[in-house]
C-alpha positions as CSV (number, residue, x, y, z in Angstrom):
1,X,0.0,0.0,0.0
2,X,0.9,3.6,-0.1
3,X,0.3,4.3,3.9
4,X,-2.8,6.2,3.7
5,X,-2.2,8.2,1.0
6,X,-4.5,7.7,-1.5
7,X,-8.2,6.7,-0.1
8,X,-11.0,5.4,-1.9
9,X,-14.8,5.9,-0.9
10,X,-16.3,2.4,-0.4
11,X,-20.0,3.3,0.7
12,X,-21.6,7.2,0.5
13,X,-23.8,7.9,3.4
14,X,-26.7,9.8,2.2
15,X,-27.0,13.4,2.7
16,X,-30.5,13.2,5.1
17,X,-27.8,11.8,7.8
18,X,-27.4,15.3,8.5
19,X,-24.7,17.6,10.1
20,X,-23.9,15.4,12.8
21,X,-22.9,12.6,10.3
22,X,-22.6,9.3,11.9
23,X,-21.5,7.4,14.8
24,X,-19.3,4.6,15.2
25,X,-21.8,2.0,15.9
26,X,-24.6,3.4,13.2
27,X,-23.0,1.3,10.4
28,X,-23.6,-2.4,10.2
29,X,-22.9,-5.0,7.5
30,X,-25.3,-7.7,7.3
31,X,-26.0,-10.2,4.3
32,X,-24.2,-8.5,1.7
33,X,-26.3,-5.3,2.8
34,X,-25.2,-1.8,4.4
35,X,-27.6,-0.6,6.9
36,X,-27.4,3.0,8.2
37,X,-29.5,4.5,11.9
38,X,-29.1,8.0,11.2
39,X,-28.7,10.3,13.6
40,X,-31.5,13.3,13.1
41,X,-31.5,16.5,14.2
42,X,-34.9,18.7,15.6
43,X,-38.2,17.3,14.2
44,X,-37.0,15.1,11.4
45,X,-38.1,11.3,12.1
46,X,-35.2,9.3,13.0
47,X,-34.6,6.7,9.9
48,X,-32.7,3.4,9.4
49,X,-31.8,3.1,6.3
50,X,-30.7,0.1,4.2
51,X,-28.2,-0.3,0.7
52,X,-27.9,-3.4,-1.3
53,X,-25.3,-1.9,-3.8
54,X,-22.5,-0.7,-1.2
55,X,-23.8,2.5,-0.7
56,X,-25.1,3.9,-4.0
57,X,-28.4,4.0,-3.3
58,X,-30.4,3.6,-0.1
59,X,-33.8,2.8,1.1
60,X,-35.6,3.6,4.2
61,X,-36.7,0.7,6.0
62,X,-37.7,2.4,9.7
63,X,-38.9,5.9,9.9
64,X,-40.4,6.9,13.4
65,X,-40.9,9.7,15.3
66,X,-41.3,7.8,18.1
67,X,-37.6,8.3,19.2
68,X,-35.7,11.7,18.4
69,X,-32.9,9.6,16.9
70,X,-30.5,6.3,16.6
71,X,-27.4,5.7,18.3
72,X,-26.9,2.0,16.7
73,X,-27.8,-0.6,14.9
74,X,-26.4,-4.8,15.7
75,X,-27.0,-7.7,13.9
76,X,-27.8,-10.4,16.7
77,X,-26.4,-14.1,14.9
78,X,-28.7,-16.2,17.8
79,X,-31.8,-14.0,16.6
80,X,-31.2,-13.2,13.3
81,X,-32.6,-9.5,13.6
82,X,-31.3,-6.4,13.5
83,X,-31.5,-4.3,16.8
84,X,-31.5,-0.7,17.0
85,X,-31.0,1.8,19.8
């Protein structure tokens, strides 16, 4: 390699993830799939969101206002479901 200096973008994050971009648990790669809890500021509905082409498009699979916003999102193997928080 060239130690770090020349990067590549694998997966985009989509630009609803807002300002506070995203934390180190909101990412999680499950079946070949990228799935995203964003992190929303003031009254937009907190959203996990879901890409089956590494990040080139993405679909919303939760959108709630129920919560203000998502810290994470886990893949649980004994379940097999997704668990956000």
């Amino acid at each position: 390699g060239d130690s770090g200096r020349s990067w590549a973008p694998v997966h985009r994050l989509p630009d609803s993830s807002g300002p506070m971009g995203t934390l180190p648990t909101s990412v999680c790669l499950h079946g070949g799939d990228v799935y995203l809890a964003e992190y929303t500021l003031g009254d937009d509905p907190a959203r996990i969101l879901r890409s089956d082409d590494d990040g080139r498009t993405w679909e919303i699979r939760v959108e709630t206002t129920e919560v203000r916003h998502f810290h994470g999102v886990f893949y649980d193997p004994y379940r097999d479901a997704l668990w956000a928080t």
